[in-house]
N, CA, C and O atoms as a GROMACS GRO file, in nm:
protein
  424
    1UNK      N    1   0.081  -0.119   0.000
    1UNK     CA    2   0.000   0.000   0.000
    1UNK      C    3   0.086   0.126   0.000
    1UNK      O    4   0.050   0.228  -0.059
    2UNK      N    5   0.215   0.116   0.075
    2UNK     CA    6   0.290   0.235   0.080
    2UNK      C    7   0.368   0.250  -0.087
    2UNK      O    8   0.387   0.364  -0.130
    3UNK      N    9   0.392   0.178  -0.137
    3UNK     CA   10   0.416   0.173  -0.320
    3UNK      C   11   0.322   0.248  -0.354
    3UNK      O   12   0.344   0.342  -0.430
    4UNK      N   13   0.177   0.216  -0.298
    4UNK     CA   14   0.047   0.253  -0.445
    4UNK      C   15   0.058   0.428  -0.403
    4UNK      O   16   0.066   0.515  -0.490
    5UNK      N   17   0.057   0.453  -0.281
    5UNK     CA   18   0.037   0.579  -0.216
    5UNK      C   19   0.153   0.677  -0.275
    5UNK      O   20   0.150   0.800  -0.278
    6UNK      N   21   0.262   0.585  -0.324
    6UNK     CA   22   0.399   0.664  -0.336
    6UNK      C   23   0.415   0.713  -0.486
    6UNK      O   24   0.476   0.806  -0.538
    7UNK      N   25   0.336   0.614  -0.534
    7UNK     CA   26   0.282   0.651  -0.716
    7UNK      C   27   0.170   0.774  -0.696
    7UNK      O   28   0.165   0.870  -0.772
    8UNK      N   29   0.106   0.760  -0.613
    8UNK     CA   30  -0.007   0.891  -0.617
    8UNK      C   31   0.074   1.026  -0.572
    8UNK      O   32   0.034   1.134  -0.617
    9UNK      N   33   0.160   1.024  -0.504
    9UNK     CA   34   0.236   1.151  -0.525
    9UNK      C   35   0.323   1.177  -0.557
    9UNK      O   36   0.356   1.295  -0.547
   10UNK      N   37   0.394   1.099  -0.603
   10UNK     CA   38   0.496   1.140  -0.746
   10UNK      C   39   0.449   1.138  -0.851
   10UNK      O   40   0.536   1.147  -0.938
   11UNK      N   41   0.315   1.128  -0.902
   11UNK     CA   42   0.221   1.147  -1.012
   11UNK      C   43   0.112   1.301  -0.954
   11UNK      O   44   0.058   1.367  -1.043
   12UNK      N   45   0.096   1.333  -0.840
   12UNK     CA   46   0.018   1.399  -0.838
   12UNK      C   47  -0.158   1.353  -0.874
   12UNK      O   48  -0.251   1.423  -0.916
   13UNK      N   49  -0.151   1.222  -0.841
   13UNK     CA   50  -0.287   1.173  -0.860
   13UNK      C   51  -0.389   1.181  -0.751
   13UNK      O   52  -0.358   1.152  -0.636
   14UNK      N   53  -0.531   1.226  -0.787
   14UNK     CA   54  -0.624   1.235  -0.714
   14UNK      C   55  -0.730   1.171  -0.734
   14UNK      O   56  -0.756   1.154  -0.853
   15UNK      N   57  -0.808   1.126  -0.655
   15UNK     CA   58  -0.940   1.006  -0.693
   15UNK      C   59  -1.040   1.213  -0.720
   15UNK      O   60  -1.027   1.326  -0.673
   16UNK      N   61  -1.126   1.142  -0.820
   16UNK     CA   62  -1.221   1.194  -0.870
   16UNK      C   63  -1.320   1.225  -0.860
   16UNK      O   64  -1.383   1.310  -0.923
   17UNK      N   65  -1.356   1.140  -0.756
   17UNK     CA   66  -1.514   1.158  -0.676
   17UNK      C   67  -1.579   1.067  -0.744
   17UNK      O   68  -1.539   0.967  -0.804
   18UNK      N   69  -1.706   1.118  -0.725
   18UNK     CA   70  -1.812   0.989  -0.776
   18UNK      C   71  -1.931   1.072  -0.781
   18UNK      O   72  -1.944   1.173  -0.712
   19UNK      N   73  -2.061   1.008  -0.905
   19UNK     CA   74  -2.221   1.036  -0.848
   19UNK      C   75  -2.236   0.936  -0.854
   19UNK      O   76  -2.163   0.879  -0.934
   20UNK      N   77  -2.317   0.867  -0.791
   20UNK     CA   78  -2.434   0.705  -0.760
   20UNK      C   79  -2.407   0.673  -0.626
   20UNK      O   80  -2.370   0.746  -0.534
   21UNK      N   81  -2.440   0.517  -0.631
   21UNK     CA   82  -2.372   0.427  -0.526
   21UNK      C   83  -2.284   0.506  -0.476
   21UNK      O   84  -2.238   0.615  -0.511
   22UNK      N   85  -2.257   0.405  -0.350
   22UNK     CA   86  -2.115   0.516  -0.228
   22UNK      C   87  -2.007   0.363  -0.223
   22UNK      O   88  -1.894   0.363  -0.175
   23UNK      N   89  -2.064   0.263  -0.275
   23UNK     CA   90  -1.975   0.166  -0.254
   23UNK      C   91  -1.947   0.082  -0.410
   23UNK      O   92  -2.026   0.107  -0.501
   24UNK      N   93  -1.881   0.025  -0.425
   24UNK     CA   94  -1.828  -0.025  -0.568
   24UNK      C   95  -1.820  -0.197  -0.601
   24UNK      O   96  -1.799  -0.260  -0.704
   25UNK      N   97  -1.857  -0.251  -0.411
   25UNK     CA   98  -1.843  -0.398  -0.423
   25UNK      C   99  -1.913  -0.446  -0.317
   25UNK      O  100  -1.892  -0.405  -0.203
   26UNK      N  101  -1.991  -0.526  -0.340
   26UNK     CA  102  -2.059  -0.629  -0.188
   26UNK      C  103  -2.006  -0.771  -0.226
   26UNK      O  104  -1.982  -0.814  -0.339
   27UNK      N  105  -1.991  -0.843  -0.088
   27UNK     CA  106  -1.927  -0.972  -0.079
   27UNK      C  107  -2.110  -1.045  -0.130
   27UNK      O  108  -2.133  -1.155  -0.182
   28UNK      N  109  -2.191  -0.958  -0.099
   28UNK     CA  110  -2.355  -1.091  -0.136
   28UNK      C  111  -2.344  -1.228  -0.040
   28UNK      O  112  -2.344  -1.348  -0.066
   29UNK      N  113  -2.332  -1.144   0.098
   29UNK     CA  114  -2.311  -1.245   0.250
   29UNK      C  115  -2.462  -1.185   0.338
   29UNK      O  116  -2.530  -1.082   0.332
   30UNK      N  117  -2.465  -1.269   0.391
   30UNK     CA  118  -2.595  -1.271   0.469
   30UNK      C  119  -2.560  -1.126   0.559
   30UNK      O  120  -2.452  -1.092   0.607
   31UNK      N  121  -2.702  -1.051   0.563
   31UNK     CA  122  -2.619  -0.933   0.670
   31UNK      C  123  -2.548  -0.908   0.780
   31UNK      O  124  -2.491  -0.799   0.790
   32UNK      N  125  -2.537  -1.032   0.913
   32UNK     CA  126  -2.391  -0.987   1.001
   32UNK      C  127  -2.327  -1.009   0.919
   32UNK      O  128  -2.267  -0.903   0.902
   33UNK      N  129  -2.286  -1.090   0.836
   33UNK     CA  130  -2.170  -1.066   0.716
   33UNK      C  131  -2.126  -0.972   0.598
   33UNK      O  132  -2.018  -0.969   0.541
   34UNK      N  133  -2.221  -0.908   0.581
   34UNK     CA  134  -2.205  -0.848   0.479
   34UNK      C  135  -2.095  -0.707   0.465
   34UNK      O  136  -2.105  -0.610   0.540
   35UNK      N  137  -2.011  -0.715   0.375
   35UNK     CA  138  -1.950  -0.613   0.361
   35UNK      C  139  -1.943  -0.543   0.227
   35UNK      O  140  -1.914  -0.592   0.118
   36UNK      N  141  -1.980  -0.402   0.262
   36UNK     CA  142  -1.935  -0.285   0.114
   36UNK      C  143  -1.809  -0.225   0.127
   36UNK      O  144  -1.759  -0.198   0.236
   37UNK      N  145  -1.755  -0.203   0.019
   37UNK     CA  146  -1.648  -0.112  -0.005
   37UNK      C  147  -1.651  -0.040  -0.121
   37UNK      O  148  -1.730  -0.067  -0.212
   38UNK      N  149  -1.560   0.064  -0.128
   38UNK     CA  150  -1.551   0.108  -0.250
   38UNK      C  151  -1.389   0.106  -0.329
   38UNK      O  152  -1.292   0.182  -0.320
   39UNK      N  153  -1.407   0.019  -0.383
   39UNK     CA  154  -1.267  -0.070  -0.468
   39UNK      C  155  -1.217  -0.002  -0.544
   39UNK      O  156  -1.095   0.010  -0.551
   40UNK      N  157  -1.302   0.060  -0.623
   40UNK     CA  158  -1.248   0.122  -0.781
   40UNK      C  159  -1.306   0.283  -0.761
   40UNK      O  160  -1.388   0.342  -0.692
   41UNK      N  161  -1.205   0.312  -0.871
   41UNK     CA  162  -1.179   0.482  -0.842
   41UNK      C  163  -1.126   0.492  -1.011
   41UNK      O  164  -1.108   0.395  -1.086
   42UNK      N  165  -1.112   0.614  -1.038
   42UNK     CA  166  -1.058   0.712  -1.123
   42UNK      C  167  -0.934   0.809  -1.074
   42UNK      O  168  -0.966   0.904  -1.002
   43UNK      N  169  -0.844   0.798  -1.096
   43UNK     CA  170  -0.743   0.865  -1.066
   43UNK      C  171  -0.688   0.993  -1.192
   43UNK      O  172  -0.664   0.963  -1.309
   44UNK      N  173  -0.676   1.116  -1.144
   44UNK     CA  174  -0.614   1.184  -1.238
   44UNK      C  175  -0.537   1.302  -1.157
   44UNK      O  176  -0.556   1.345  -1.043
   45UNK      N  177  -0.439   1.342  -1.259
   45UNK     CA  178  -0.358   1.467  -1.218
   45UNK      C  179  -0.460   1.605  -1.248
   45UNK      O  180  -0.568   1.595  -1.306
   46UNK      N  181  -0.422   1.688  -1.216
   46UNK     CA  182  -0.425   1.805  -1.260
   46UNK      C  183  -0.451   1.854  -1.380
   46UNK      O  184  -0.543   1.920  -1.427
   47UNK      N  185  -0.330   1.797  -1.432
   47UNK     CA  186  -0.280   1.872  -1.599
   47UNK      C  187  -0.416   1.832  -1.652
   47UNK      O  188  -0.476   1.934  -1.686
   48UNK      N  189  -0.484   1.727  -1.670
   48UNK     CA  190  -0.553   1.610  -1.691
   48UNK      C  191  -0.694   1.674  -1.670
   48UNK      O  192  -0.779   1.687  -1.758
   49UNK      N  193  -0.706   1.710  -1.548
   49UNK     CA  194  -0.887   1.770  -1.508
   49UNK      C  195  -0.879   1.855  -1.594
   49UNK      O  196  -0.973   1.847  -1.673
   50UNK      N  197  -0.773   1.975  -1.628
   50UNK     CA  198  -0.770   2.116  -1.686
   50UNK      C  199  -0.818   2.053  -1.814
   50UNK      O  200  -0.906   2.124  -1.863
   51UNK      N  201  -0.793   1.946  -1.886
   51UNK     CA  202  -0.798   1.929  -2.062
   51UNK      C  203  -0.990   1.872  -2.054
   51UNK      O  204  -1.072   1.863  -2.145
   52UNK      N  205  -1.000   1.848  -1.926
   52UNK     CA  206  -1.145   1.774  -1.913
   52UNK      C  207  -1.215   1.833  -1.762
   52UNK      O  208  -1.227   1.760  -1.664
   53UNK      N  209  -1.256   1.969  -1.764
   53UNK     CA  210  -1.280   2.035  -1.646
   53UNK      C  211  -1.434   1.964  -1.653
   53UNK      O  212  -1.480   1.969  -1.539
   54UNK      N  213  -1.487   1.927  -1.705
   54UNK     CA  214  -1.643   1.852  -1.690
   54UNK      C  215  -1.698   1.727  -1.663
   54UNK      O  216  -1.809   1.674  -1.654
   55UNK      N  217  -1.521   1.688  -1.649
   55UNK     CA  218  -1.530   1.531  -1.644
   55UNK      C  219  -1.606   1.442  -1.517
   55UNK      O  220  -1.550   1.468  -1.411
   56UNK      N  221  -1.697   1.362  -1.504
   56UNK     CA  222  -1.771   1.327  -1.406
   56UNK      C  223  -1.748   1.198  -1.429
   56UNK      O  224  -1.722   1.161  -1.543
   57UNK      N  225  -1.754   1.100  -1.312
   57UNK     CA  226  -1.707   0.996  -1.287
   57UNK      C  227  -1.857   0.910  -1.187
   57UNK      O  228  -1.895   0.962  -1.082
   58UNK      N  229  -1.933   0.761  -1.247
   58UNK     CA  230  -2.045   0.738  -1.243
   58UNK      C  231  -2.022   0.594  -1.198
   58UNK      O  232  -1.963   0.494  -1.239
   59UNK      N  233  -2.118   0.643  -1.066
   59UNK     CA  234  -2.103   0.395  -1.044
   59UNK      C  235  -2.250   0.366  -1.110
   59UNK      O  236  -2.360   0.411  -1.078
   60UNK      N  237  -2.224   0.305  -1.179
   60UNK     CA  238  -2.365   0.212  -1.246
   60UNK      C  239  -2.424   0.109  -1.115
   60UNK      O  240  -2.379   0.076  -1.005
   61UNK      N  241  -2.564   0.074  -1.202
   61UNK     CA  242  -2.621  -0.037  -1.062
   61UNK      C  243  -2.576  -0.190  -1.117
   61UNK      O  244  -2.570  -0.216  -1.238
   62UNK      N  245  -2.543  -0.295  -1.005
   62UNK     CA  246  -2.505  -0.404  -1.016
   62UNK      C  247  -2.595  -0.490  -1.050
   62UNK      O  248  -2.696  -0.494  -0.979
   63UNK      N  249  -2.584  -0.599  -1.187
   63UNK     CA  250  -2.663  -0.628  -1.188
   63UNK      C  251  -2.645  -0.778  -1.217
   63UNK      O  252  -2.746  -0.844  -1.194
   64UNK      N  253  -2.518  -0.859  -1.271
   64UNK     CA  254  -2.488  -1.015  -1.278
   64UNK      C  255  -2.340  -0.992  -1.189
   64UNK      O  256  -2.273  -1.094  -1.172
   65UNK      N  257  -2.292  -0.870  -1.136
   65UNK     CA  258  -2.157  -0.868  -1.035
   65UNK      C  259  -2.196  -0.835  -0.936
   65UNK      O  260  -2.301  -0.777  -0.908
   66UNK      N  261  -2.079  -0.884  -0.846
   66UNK     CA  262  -2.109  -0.829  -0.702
   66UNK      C  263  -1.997  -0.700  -0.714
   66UNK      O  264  -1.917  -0.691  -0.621
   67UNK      N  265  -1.987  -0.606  -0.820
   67UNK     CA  266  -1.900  -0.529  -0.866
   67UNK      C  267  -1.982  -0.412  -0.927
   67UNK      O  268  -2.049  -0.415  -1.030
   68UNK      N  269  -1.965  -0.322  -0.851
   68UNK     CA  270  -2.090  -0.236  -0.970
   68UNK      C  271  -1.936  -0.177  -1.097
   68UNK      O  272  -1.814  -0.182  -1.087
   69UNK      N  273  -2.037  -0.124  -1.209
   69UNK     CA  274  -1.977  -0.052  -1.296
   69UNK      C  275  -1.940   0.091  -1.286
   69UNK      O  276  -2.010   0.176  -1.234
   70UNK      N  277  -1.816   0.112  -1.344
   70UNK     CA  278  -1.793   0.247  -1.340
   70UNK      C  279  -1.744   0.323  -1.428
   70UNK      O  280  -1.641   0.274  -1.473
   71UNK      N  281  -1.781   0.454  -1.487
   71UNK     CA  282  -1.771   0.505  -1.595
   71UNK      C  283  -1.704   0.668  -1.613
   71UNK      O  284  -1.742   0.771  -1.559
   72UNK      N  285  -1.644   0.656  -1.665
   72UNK     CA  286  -1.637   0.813  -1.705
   72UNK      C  287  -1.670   0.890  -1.784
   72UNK      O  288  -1.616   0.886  -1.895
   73UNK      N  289  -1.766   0.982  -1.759
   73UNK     CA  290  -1.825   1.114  -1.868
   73UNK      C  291  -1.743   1.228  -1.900
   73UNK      O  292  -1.760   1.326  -1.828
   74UNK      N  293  -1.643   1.239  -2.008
   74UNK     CA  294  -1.562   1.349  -2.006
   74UNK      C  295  -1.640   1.459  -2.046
   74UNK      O  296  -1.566   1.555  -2.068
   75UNK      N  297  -1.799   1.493  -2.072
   75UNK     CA  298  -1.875   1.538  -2.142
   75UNK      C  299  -1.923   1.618  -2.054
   75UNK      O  300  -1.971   1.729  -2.077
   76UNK      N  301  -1.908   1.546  -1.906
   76UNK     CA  302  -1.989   1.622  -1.779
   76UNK      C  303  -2.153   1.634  -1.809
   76UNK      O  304  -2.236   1.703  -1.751
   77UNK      N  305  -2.167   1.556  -1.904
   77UNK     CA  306  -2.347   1.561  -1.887
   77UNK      C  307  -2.380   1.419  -1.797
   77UNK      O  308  -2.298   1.330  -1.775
   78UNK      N  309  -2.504   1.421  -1.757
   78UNK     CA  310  -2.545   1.330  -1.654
   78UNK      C  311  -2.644   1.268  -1.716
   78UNK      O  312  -2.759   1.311  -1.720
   79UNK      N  313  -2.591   1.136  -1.781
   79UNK     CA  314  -2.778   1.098  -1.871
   79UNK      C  315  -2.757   0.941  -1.794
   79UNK      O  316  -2.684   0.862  -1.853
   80UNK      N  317  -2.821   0.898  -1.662
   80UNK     CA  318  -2.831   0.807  -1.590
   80UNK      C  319  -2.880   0.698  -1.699
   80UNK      O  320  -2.971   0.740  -1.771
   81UNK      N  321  -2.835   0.562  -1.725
   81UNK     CA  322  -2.879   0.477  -1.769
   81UNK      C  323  -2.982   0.362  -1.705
   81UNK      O  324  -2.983   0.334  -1.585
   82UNK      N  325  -3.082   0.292  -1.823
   82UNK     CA  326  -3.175   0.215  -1.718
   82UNK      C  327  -3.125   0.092  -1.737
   82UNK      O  328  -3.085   0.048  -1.845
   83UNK      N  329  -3.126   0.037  -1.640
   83UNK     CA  330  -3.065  -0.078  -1.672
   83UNK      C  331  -3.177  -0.217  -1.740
   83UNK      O  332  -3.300  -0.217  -1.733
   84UNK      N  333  -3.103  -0.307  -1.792
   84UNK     CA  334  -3.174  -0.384  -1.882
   84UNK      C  335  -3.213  -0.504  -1.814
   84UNK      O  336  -3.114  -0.571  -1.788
   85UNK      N  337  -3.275  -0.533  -1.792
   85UNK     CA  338  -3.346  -0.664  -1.707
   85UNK      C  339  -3.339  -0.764  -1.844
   85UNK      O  340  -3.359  -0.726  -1.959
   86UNK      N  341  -3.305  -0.901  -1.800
   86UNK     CA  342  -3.296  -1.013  -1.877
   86UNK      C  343  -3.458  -1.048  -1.903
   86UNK      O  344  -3.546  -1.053  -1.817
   87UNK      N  345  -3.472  -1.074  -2.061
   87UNK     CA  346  -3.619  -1.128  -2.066
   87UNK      C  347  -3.590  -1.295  -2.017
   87UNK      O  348  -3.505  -1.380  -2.039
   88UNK      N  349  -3.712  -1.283  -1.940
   88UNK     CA  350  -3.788  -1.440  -1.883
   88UNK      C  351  -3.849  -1.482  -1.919
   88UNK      O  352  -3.962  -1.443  -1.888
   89UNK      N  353  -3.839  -1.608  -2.023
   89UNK     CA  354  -4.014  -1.681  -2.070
   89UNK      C  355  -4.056  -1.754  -1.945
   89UNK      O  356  -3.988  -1.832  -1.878
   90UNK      N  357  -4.180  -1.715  -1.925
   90UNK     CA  358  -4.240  -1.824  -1.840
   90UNK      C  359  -4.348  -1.960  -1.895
   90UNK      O  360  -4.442  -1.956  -1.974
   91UNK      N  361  -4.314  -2.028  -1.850
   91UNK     CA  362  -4.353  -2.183  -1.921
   91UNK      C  363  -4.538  -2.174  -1.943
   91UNK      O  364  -4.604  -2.229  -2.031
   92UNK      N  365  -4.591  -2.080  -1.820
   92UNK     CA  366  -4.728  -2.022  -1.833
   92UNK      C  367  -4.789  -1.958  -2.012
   92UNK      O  368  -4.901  -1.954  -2.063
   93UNK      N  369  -4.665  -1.919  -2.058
   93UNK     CA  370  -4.693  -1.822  -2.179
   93UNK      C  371  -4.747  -1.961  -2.305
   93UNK      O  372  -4.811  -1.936  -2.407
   94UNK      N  373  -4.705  -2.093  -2.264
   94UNK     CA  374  -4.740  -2.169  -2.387
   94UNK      C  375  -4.869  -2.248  -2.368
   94UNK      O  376  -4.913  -2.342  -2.435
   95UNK      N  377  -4.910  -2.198  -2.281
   95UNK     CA  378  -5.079  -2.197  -2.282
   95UNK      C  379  -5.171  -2.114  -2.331
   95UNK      O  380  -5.293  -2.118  -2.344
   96UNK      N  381  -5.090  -2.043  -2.353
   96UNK     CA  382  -5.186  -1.911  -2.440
   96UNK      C  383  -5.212  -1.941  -2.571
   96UNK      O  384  -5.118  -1.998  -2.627
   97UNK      N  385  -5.305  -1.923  -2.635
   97UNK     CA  386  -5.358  -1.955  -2.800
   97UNK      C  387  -5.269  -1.846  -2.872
   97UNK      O  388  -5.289  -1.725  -2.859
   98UNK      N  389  -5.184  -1.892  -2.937
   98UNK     CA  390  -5.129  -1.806  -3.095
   98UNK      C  391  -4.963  -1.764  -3.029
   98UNK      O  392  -4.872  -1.710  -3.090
   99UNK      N  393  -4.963  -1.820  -2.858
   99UNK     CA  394  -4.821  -1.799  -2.826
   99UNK      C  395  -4.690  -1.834  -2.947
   99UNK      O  396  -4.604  -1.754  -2.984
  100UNK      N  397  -4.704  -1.974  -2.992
  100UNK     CA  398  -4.615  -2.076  -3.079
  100UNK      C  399  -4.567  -1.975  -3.185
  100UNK      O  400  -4.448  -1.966  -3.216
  101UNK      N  401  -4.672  -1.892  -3.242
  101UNK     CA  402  -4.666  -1.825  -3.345
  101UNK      C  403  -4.628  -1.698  -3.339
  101UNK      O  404  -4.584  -1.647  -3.442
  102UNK      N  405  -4.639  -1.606  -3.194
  102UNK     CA  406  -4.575  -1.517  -3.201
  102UNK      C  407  -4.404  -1.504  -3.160
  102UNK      O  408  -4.334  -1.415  -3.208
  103UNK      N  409  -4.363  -1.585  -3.086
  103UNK     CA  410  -4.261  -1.666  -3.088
  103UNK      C  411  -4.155  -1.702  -3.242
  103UNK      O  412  -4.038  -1.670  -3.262
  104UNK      N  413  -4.212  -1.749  -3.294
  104UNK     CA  414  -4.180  -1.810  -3.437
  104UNK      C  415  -4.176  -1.680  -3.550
  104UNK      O  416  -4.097  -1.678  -3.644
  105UNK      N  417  -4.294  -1.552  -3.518
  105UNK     CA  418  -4.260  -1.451  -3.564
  105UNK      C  419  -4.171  -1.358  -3.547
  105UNK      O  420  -4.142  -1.286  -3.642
  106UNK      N  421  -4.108  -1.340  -3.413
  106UNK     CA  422  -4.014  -1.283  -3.343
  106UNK      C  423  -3.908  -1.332  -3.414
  106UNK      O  424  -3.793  -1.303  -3.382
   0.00000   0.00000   0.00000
């Protein structure tokens, strides 16, 4: 840890902040167990913010990780994404009259 710390100031690197989530990882342990952290970051100098003064830095929601996503907007606009839920057939749907066929039209 004293290496990683020793690269951040002989680089002049600074974590970036964040909008979303406050944490970046859950273990997905029963709750006395459970632990959050926040793992992942964006690091930049100076020189770096100045070429991208709008730059915003975004945790996405978790959705097959116990890892959320994280992104950078050098654009500084804020267009929150929805996230995509997996389609589910349910075995109920092939009782329906003309199901086979809309299926087969798809």
């Amino acid at each position: 840890m004293l290496g990683f710390r020793a690269v951040l100031n002989d680089y002049t690197l600074k974590d970036m902040g964040f909008v979303g989530s406050k944490f970046t990882w859950c273990n997905r342990r029963n709750d006395a167990n459970r632990i959050y952290e926040r793992l992942n970051r964006y690091l930049a100098n100076s020189q770096w913010c100045q070429y991208f003064p709008k730059a915003i830095v975004y945790h996405g929601a978790a959705t097959y990780s116990n890892h959320l996503p994280i992104w950078l907007n050098i654009e500084g606009i804020f267009r929150p994404r929805k996230v995509k839920r997996p389609f589910r057939f349910e075995a109920m749907w092939t009782g329906v009259d003309g199901c086979e066929q809309i299926i087969k039209d798809s």
